[in-house]
Every structure is written in C-alpha cells, then in structure tokens.
LOTI-823939 format. One record per residue: x, y, z of N, C-alpha, C, O in turn; residue in one letter; residue number from 0. Coordinates in steps of 0.1 Angstrom, whole numbers. Example, Ala and Ser with C-alpha at 12.3 -4.5 7.8 and 13.67 -1.06 7.14 Angstrom:
// LOTI-823939
132;-57;78;123;-45;78;132;-33;78;142;-33;85;A;0
128;-22;71;137;-11;71;129;0;79;134;11;80;S;1
// end
This chain:
// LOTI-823939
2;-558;356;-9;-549;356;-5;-535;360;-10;-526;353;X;0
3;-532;369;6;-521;379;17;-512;364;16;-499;364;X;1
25;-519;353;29;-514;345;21;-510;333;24;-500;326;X;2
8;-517;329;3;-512;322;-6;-499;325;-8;-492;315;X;3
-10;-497;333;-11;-486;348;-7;-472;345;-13;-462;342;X;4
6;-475;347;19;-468;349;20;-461;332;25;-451;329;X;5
15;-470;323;21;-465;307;6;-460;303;6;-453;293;X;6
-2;-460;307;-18;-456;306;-17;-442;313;-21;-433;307;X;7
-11;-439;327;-10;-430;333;1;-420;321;-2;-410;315;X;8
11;-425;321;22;-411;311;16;-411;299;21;-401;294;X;9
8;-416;292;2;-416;280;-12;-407;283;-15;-397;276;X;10
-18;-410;292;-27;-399;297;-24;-386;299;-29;-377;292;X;11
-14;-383;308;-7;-372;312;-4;-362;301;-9;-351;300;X;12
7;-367;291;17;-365;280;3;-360;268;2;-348;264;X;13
-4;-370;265;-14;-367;255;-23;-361;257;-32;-362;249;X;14
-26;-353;267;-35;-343;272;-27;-329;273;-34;-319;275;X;15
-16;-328;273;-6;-316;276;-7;-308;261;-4;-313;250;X;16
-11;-295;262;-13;-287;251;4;-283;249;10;-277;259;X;17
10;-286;239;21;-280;237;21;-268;221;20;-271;209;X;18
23;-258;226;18;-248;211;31;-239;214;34;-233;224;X;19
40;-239;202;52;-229;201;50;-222;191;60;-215;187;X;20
40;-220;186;33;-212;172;29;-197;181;21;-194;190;X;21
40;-190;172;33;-175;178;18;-169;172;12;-175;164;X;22
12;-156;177;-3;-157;167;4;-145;162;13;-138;167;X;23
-5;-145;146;1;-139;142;-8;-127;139;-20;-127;141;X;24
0;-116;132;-6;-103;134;-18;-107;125;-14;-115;116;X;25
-33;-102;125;-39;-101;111;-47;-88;113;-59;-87;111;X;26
-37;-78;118;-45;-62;116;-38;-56;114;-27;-57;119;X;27
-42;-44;105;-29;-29;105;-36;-22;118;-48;-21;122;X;28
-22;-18;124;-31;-6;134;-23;6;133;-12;7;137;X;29
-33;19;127;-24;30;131;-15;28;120;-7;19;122;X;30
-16;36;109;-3;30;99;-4;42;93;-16;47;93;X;31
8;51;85;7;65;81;7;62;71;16;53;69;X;32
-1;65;58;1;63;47;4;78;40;-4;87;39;X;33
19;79;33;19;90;23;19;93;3;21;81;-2;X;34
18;97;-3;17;91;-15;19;102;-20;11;111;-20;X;35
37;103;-29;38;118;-37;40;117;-48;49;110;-53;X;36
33;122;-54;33;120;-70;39;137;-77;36;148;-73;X;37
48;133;-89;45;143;-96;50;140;-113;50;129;-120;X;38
54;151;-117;55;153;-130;69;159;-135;74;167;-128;X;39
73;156;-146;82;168;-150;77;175;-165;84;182;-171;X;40
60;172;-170;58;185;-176;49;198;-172;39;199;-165;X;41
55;207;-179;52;219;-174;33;225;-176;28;230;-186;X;42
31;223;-170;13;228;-169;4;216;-173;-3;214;-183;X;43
6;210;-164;5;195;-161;-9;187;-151;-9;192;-139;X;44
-17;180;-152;-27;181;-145;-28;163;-146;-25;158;-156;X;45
-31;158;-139;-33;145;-133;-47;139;-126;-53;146;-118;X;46
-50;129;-129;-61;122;-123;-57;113;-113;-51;103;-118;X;47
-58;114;-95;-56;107;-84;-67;100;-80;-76;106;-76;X;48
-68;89;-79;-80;78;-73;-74;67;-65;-67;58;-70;X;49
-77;69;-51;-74;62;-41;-89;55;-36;-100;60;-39;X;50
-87;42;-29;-92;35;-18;-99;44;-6;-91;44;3;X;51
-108;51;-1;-111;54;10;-119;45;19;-131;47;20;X;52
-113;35;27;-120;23;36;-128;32;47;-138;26;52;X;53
-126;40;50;-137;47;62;-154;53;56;-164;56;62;X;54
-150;54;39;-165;60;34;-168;51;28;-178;54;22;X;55
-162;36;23;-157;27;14;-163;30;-2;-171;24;-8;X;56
-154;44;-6;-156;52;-14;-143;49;-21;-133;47;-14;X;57
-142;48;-36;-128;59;-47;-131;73;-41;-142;78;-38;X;58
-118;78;-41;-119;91;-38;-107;95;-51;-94;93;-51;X;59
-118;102;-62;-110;106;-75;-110;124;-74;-117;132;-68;X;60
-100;127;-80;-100;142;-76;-87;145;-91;-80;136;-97;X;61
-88;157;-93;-78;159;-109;-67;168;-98;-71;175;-89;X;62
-53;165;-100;-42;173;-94;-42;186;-107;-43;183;-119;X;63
-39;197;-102;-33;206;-115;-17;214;-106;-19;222;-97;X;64
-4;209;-110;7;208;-102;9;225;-100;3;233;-107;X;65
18;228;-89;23;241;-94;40;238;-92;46;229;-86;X;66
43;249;-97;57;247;-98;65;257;-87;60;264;-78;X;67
78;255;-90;82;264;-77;91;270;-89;88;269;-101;X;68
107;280;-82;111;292;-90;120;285;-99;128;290;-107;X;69
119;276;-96;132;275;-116;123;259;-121;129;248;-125;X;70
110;261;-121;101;253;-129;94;242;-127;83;239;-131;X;71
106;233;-116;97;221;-112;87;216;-106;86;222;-96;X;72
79;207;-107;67;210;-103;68;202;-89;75;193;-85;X;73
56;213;-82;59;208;-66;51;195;-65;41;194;-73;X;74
52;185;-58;49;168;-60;35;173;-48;36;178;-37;X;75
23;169;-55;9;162;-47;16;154;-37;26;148;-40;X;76
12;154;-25;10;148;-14;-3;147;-9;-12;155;-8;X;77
-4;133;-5;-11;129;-3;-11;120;13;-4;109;13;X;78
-18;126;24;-13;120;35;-27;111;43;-38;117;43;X;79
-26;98;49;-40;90;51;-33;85;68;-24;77;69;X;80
-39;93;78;-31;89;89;-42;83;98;-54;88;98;X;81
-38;74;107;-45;64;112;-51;53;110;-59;47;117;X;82
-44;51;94;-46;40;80;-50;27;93;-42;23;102;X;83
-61;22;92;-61;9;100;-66;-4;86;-66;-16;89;X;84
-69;-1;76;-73;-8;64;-58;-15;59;-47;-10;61;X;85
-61;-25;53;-49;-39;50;-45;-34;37;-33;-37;35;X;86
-51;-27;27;-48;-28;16;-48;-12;11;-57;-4;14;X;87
-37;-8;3;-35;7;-4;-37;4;-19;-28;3;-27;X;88
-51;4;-22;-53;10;-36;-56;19;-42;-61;29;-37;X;89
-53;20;-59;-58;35;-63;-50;34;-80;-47;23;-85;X;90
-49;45;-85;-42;47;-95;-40;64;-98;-46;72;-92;X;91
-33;67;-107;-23;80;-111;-29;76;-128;-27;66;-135;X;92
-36;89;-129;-33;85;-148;-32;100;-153;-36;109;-146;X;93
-25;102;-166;-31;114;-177;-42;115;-184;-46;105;-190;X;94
-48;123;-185;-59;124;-195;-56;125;-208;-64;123;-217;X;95
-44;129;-210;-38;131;-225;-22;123;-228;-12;123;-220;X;96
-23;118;-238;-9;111;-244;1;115;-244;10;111;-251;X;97
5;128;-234;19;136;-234;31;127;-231;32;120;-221;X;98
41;128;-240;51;115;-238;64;120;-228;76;119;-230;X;99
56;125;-213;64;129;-205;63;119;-192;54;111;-191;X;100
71;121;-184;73;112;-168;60;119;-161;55;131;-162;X;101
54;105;-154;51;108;-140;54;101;-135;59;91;-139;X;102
51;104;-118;63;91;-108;51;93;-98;45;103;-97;X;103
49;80;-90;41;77;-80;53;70;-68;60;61;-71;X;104
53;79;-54;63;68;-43;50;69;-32;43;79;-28;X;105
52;58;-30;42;53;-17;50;52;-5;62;50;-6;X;106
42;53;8;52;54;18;43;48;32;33;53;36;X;107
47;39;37;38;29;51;45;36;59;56;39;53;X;108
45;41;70;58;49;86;67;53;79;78;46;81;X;109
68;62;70;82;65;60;92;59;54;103;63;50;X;110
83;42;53;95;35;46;89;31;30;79;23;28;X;111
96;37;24;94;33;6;86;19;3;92;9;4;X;112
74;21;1;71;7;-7;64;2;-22;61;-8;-28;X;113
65;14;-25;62;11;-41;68;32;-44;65;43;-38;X;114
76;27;-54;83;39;-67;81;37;-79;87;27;-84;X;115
75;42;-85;74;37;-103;73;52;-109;67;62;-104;X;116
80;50;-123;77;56;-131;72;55;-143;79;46;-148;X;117
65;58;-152;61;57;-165;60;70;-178;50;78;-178;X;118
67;70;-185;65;74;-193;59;73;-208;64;65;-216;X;119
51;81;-211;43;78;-228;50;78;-238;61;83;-236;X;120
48;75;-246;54;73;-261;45;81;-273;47;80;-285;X;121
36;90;-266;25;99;-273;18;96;-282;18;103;-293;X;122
12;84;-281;5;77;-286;-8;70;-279;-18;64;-283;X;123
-3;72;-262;-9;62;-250;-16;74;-239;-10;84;-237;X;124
-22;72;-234;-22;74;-217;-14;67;-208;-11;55;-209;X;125
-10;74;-202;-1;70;-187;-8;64;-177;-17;71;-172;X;126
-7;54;-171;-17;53;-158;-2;42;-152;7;35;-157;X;127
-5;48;-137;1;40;-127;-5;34;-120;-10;42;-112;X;128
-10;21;-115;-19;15;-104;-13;9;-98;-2;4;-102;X;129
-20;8;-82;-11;3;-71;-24;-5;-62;-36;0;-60;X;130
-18;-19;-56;-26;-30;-48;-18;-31;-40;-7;-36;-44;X;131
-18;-28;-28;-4;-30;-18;-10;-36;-7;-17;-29;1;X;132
-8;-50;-4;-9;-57;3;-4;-50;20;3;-60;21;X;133
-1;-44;30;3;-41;40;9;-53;51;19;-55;57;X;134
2;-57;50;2;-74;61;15;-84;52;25;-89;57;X;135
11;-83;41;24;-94;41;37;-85;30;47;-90;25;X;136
33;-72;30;39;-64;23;50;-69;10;62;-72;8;X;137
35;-67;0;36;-72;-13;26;-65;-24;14;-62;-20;X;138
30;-63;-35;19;-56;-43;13;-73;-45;18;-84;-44;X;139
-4;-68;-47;-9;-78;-55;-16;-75;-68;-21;-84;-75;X;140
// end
C-alpha cells in the first residue's frame, strides 16, 4: 500500500508540473521605418504611387512627376512611413502609358532591402509593380 502511495504521490507531483520551453512569439511590428524609392530612367516621366495607409485605413494614391538632376537622371520618389506599427506593406507603382522604359521599386524595413524589382514595357502594356509584404514572417504574399 505504502508503494502505491509513493507512485500516486510522484505521478501527482510530476503531472501537475507545468513544463513550457516554447518561447512566445513576436505577433506585433513595433516602431518599424518603412522607406520606398522608386524611379525611372525615362526622361519626363510621371508615375502612379498607391500605398496602404493603416492609421486612416485609406490607399493613399498620388501621381509622382520625377525631376531630374544635371546630367538627366531622374531623382528617385521617396517615400518615408516612420513609426510603421502595421504587419503588412502594401501598394503598387504603375504607368499610365505603354512607354517601353524601366521603372524600379526598393522597399526598405530599418534599412534593410526587402523587395527590388524592376519592370520594363514592351510598348504595347502598362507597367505596374505590386507589393504584399508580410513583415512578421518576412515574406511577400
């Protein structure tokens, strides 16, 4: 009797003991810099920018018209979103016209590169760039 006791007691003890080695895991951005430079290499050049705004939970669409600096190239839209606490960077970069020239979109989380693309037309198309950027598990979706 006194042993079955004894195995009732460490089985009580043992199976009541919370053992958790599972760390918790992050599920928030906090404070995160978001930058976004876009440009072009044609000359008199104008662009359509539409981003995610989670604080108005608005598209915030606006047309870029680039300017250039002294031997032609065009100076790159910047776009800066600081105190980013939202999980997700959406939006897109398009032309309004089939010019079969580059534009380039680089996204940027604390200054580290997370999405570069370029696309060029075949003047036949519109250009559009879109971007779903997961931040948390840092992945486009």
């Amino acid at each position: 009797m006194k042993k079955i006791i004894a195995i009732l007691n460490f089985v009580l003890i043992f199976g009541c003991t919370v053992a958790s080695t599972e760390e918790e895991q992050v599920t928030e951005v906090l404070d995160k810099t978001i930058r976004m430079e876009i440009t072009t290499l044609q000359q008199s050049d104008a662009v359509q920018i539409s981003y995610y705004d989670y604080i108005t939970d608005t598209y915030i669409v606006e047309q870029h018209i680039f300017d250039y600096d002294s031997s032609g190239s065009a100076i790159p839209k910047i776009i800066t979103l600081t105190d980013y606490d939202f999980r997700y960077i959406t939006g897109e970069i398009y032309r309004n016209n089939p010019i079969p020239v580059e534009i380039s979109l680089k996204i940027y989380v604390d200054d580290e590169l997370i999405i570069e693309e370029s696309k060029t037309g075949d003047g036949s198309e519109y250009i559009n760039i879109s971007f779903n950027y997961d931040i948390l598990k840092q992945e486009n979706i």
